[in-house]
N, C-alpha and C positions, 0 to 999 in steps of 0.2 A: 722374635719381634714381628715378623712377615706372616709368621703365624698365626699372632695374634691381634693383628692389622687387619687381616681377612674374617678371621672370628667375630670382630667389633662390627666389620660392612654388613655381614650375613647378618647380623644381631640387627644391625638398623634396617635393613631390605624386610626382615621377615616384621619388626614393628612399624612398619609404614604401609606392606602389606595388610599385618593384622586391622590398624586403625582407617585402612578404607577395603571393602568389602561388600560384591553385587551381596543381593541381598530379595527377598521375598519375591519370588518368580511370579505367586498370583495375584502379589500384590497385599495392600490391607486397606482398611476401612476406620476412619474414625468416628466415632457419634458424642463421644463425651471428652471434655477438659481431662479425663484422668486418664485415658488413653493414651494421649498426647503428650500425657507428663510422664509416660509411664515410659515411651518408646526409646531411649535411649537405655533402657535398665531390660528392656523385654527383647532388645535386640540389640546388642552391643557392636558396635563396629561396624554398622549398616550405614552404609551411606550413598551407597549406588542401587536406586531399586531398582528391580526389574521387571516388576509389574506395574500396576494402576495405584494411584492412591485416590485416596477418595473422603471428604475431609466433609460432613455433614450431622451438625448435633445442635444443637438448642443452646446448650451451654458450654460450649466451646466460644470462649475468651481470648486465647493468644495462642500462635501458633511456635514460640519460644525452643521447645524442645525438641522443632526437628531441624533444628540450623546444624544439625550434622551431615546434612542430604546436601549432596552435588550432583545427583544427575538422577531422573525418573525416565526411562526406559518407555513406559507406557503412559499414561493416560494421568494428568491432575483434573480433578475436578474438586471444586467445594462450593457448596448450592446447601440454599435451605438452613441457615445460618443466622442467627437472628441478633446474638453479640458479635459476635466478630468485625472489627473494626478496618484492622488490615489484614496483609498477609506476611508481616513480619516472622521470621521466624525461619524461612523459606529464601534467605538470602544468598546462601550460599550456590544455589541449584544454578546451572549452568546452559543446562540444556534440556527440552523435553519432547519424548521421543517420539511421540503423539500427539495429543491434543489436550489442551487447555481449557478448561470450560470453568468461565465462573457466572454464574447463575442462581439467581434470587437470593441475593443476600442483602437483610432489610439494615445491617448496621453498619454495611460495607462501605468505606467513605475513598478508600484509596487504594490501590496495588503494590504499595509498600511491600517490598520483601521478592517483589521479581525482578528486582534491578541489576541482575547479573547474567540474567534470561539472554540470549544472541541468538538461539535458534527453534522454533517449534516444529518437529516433521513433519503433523498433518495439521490441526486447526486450532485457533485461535477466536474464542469466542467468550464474546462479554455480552451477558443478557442479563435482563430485567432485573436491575442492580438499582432501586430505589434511591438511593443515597450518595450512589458511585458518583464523584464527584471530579476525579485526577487519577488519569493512569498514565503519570507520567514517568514512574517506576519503570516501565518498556522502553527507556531510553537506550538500553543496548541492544534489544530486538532488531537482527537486521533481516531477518527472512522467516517467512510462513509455508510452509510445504505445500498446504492445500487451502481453506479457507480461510477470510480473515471475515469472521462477522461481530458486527457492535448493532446492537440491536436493546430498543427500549429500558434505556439509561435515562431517567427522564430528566436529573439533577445535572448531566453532565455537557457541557459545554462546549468544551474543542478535544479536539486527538492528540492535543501537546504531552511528547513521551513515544511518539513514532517516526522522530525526526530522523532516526537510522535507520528504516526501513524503505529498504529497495524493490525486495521481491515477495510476489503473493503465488503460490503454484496455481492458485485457481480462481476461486471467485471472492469478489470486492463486493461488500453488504453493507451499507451505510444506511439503516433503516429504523424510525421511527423513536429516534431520539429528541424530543422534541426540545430541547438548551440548545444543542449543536449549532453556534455560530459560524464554524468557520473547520475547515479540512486544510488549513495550509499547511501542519506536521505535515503532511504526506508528500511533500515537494521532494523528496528523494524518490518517492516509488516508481520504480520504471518498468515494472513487469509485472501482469494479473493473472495470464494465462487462463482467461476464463471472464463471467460475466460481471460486469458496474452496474452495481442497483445503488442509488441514493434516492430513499421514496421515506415520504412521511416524514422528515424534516423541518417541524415547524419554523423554527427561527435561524435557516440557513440562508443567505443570501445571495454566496456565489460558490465558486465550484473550484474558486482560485487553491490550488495545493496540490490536484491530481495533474497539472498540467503535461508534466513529463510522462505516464502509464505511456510505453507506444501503443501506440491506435492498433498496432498488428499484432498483439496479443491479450487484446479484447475480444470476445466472442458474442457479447451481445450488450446493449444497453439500454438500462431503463431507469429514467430522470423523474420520478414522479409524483405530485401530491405533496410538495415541499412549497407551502402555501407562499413562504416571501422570496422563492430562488427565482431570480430572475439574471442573472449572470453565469450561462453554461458554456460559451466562447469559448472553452480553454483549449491549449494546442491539441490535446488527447482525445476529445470531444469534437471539434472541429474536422482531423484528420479520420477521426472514425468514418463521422458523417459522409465526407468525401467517397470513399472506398468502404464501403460498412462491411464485415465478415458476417451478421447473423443479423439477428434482427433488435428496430429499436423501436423503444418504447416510450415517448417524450410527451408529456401532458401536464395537466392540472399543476403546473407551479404558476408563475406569474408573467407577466408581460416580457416579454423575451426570450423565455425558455417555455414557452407552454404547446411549441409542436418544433416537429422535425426542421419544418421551412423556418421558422423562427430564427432558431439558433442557426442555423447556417447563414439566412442574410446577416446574422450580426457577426459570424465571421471573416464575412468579408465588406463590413461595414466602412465605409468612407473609401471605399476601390473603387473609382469612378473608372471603367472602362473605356483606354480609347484605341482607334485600330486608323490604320492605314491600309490603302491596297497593296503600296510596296512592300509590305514588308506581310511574310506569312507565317505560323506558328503552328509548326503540329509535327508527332500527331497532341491532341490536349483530348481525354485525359494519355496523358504518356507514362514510357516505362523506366529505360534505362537510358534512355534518350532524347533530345530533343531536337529539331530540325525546324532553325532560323531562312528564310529565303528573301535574297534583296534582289528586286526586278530590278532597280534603275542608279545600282552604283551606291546608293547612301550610305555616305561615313557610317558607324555602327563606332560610338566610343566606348558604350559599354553595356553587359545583360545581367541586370541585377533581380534575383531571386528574392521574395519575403515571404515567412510565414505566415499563419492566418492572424499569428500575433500581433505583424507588421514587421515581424524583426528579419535584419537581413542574414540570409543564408546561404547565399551563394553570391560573386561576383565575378562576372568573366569580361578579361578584356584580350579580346583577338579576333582575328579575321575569319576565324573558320565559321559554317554556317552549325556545324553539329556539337548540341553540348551535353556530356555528360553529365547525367541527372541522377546517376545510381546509388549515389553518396547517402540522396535525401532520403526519410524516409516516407512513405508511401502519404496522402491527404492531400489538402487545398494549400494552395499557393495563390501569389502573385506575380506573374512576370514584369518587369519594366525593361524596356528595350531602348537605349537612348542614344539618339542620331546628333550628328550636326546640325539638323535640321526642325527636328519633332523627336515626340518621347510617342513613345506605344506600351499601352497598360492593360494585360488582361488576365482573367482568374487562370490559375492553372492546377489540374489536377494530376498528381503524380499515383498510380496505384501497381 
């Protein structure tokens, strides 16, 4: 019986073995419908590539026959595609191990069939996709190893389907989409590791969604040519400016965000500075510290910290004169200092 207990496991390990299997190391190519139809009969048990696939043909209609694939090792692309509707077919795929590239596809309407996608290792690139309308299929996308670029999608409107995505390993391309109303999908993303372009944006108005990126893993920015953005204020952007790492590049959008000094006065928009002698503040900009000094005794009830948001961030109530500021991260602030007496308000920069 023990015997034949183990006979039955082995029997199962080696058929679950057989039915998934790495598979084509340089990869293949498809150009026609009968490729496609053919791939489960031309390679049986393949389901883990470990090359490139690469999905470009005129008459390629549905992508049906490779829902056997769980994982691509190398490179998806599918470009130059003129039926192809979605990318159904491709549901099962899990992770890819490289880079993503879907590009010029005239019938392409949606990203159907990567809704199981959580990881891409290098990049992540939607171009000149005439018809791309909803790539909200990315909804389990939570990381991009290296680039995320959307670029010249001219039907498509918001990023809804990025709402899980935290991390980009390098640079943020938000370019020349001209529907793009609106980035707030991205209000998860806290890390770019590299440069924020959002340029040529016709119909984007604010910038509200990136607000969380920290400021200290941006390497450079440039906001530009996005004819109706007049809302760049956001924390990410604000804190850059304060402490900028590389260089920025801020013009040609509209009243508010059309240079550097712009968007900074509106970060610290409605902060009417006020100061006393007693009471001194430095060093500003400061590090990991800060040093309060009261000449003449004044109660001190309490030192309330705000972002450039306005939101509060810190609250200290005690007698010491020195506050720990290391918590915050690096950007513009607001201090309010509030006595028995008078309140004391000024900009403060943390880097």
């Amino acid at each position: 019986m023990k015997k034949y207990t183990l006979l039955l496991a082995l029997a199962l390990i080696l058929q679950v073995s057989a039915s998934s299997q790495s598979c084509l190391p340089d990869g293949i190519i498809f150009t026609t419908q009968m490729q496609i139809d053919s791939f489960q009969i031309n390679y049986p048990n393949c389901s883990m590539v470990e090359g490139d696939i690469e999905i470009s043909g005129d008459d390629i209609t549905n992508l049906d026959s490779l829902v056997v694939l769980t994982v691509i090792d190398g490179d998806l692309f599918v470009g130059y595609t003129t039926m192809l509707a979605s990318l159904s077919g491709l549901n099962n795929v899990t992770s890819i191990g490289q880079t993503i590239r879907v590009y010029m596809n005239s019938a392409l309407t949606s990203l159907s069939g990567l809704d199981n996608i959580v990881s891409i290792g290098q990049n992540l690139r939607i171009t000149n996709n005439d018809v791309l309308t909803d790539i909200s299929a990315l909804s389990s996308l939570t990381s991009v190893g290296e680039n995320l670029r959307i670029y010249m999608n001219s039907e498509l409107t918001s990023l809804s389907g990025l709402e899980n995505l935290t991390t980009v390993g390098d640079n943020l391309r938000i370019t020349n989409n001209s529907a793009i109303t609106s980035l707030s999908a991205l209000f998860q993303l806290t890390s770019i590791n590299g440069e924020l372009v959002i340029e040529n944006n016709d119909a984007l108005e604010s910038l509200e969604g990136i607000d969380n990126i920290d400021s200290e893993t941006i390497t450079d920015v440039a906001i530009r040519n996005n004819l109706l953005l007049s809302t760049c204020e956001v924390q990410s952007v604000c804190n850059y400016l304060a402490t900028p790492n590389g260089d920025i590049s801020i013009h040609d959008n509209t009243i508010g965000c059309n240079s550097n000094e712009e968007v900074i006065e509106a970060c610290v928009e409605g902060v009417e500075e006020t100061t006393r002698p007693e009471i001194t503040i430095y060093p500003n900009p400061a590090r990991d510290e800060l040093t309060i000094t009261n000449e003449h005794d004044i109660i001190v009830n309490e030192i309330v910290i705000y972002n450039a948001m306005g939101q509060k961030v810190m609250s200290v109530r005690q007698a010491t004169n020195t506050i720990d500021v290391s918590i915050l991260t690096k950007g513009m602030y607001v201090i309010e200092i509030v006595s028995n007496k008078f309140t004391v308000r000024k900009k403060l920069i943390l880097k």
